[in-house]
C-alpha positions in Angstrom: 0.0 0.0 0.0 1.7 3.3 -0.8 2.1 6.3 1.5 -1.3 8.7 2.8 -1.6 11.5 4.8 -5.3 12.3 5.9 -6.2 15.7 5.4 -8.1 15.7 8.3 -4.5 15.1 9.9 -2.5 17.7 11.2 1.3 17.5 10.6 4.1 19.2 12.0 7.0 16.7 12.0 8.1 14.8 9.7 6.6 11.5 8.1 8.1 9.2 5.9 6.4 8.9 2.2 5.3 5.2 2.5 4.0 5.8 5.8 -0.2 5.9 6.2 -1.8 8.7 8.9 -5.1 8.4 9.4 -8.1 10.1 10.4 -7.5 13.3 12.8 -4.4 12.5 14.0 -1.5 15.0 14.8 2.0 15.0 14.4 3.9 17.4 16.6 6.6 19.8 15.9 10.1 17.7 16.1 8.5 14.7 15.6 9.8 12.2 13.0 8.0 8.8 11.8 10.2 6.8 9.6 8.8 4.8 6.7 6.1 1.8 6.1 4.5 2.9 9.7 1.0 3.7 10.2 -0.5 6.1 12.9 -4.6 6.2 13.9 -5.0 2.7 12.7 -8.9 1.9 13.7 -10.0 -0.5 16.3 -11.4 -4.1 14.6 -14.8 -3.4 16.3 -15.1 -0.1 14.3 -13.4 -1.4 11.1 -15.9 -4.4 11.0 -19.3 -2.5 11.0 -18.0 -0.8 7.9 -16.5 -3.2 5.4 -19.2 -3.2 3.0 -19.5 0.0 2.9 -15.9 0.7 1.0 -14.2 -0.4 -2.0 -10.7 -0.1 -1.0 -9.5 -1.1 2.8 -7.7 2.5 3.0 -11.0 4.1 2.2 -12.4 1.9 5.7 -9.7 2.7 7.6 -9.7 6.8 6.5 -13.0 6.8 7.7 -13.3 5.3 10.8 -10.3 6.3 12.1 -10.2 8.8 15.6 -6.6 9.7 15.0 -3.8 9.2 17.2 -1.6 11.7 19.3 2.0 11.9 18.2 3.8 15.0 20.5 6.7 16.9 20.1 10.0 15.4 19.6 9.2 11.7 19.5 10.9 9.1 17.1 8.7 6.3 15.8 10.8 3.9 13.6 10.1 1.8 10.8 7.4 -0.8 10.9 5.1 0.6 13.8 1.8 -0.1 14.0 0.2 3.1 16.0 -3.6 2.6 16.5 -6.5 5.3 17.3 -6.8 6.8 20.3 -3.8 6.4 21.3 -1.1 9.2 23.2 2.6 9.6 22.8 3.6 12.4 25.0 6.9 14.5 23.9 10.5 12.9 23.9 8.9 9.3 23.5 11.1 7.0 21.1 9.4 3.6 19.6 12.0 1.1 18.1 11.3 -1.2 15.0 7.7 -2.7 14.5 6.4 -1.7 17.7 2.5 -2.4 17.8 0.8 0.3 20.3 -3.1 -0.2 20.4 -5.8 2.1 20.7 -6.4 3.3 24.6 -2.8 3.2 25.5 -1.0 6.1 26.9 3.1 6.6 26.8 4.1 9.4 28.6 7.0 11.6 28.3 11.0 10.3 27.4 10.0 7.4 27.5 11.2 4.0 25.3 10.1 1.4 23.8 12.3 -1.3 22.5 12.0 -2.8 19.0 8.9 -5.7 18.5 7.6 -4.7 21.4 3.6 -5.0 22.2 1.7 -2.7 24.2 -2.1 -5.0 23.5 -4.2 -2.8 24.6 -5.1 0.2 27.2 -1.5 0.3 28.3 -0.3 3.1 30.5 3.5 3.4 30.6 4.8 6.0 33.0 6.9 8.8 32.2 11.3 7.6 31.8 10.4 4.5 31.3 13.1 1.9 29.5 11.3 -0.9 28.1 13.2 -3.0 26.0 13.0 -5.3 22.8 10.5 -8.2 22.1 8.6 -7.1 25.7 4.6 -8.1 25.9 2.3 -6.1 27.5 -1.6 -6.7 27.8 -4.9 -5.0 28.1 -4.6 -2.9 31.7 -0.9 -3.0 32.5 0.5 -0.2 34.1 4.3 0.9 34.3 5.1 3.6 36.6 7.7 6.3 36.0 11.5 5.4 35.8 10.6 1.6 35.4 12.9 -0.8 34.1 11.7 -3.9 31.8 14.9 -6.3 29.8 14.1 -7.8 26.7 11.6 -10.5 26.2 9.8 -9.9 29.8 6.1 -11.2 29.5 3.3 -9.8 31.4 -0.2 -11.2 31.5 -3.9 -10.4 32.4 -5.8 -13.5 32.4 -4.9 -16.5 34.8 -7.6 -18.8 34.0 -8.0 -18.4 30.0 -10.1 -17.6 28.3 -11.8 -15.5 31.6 -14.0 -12.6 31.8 -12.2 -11.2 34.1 -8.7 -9.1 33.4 -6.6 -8.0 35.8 -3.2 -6.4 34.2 -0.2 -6.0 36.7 1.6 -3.1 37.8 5.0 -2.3 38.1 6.3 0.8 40.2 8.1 3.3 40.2 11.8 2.8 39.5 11.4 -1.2 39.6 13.9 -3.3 37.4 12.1 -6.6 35.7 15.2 -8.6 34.5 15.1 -10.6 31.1 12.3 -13.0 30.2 10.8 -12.4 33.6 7.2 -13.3 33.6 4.9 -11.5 35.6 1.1 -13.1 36.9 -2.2 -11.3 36.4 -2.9 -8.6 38.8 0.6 -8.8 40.4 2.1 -5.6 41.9 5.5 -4.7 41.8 6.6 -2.5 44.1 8.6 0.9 44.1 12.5 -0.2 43.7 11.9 -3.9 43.9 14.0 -5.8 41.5 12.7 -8.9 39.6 15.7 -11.5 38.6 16.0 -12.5 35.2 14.0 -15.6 34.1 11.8 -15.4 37.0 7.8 -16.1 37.4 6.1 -13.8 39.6 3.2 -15.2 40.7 2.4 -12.6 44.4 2.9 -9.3 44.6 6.5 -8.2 45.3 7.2 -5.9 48.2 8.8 -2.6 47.6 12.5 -2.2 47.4 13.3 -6.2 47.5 14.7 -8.2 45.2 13.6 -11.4 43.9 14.0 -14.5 41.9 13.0 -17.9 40.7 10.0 -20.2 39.9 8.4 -18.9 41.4 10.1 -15.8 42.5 11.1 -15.5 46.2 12.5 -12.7 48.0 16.4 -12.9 48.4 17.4 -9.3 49.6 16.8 -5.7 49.7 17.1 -3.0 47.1 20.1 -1.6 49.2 21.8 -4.9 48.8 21.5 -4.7 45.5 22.9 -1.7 45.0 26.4 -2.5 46.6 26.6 -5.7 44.6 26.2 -3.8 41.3 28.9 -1.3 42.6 31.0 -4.1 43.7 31.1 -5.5 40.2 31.1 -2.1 38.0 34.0 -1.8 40.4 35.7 -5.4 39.0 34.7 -5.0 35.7 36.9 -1.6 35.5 
């Protein structure tokens, strides 16, 4: 599919000519999306009610689209999937084929690793490092500061398929090491520290660290801290 621009969008940045913006959405100054992304991508509940109305699937998605919210001075990279109703506050930086849908929020200087999936209302605090191939579901939250490594799983449903979701939520300035998975409605708590490869199946007290299947609590944050200096200090 080649390159459109809405003209109900409004565009102050820069997009790349084989990207697709859709519906209202807005652009802000500084702001540059690379090529073969689109932004305001509808929601399939709108799209469906509409199919037989079009003749070409651009025309369906131009006109159900609610635009998205790109602000100033973010970088969206090739291959992202933006949908509608969706925020990017300023500063916020989106790696390769990063798949935001509609309802989630990013807030400011944030990033978000390459592959990465934020699957539905998603609210990810402001500083937060996420890194690559990370899954987030419907009704996680990530406070400020946060740290998630690369390939961490979170879910929302412990007995699928349930009617009931409960997403987790990670404080403020916690660290959730790589391919850590984290149970339904778990809370992480400010400073804790999740170890690499762990399950987390109870909520995790702040400023503690923890590991293993499932993941027990091993120290504190401040414990932590000196072993990372320790071994900064042996690795220079």
């Amino acid at each position: 599919m080649p390159g459109f621009t809405s003209p109900r969008a409004r565009i102050s940045g820069i997009v790349g000519g084989s990207s697709i913006v859709l519906g209202p959405s807005e652009v802000a100054e500084g702001s540059f999306i690379d090529e073969n992304t689109i932004v305001g991508y509808p929601t399939r509940g709108r799209l469906v009610r509409v199919l037989d109305r079009f003749k070409t699937s651009l025309e369906a998605l131009e006109n159900v689209s609610l635009g998205s919210y790109i602000g100033p001075r973010c970088i969206v990279r090739s291959g992202c999937i933006i949908y509608d109703e969706t925020m990017l506050e300023d500063s916020v930086e989106l790696g390769h084929g990063v798949l935001v849908r509609s309802g989630s929020v990013v807030r400011a200087g944030s990033r978000i690793g390459s592959f990465s999936q934020l699957d539905g209302m998603v609210l990810i605090g402001k500083a937060v490092n996420i890194q690559s191939n990370v899954y987030l579901p419907h009704l996680t939250k990530i406070l400020d500061n946060a740290f998630i490594g690369p390939g961490v799983t979170m879910t929302n449903d412990l007995y699928p398929v349930a009617s009931t979701l409960k997403g987790p939520t990670i404080g403020v300035n916690a660290i959730i090491g790589s391919r850590a998975v984290i149970l339904p409605g778990v809370n992480v708590g400010e400073g804790a520290v999740v170890g690499a490869g762990s399950v987390v199946t109870k909520d995790v007290k702040p400023y503690t660290v923890v590991y293993g299947i499932p993941a027990r609590e091993v120290y504190g944050r401040e414990e932590y801290e000196q072993r990372k200096r320790a071994y900064e200090l042996k690795e220079t």
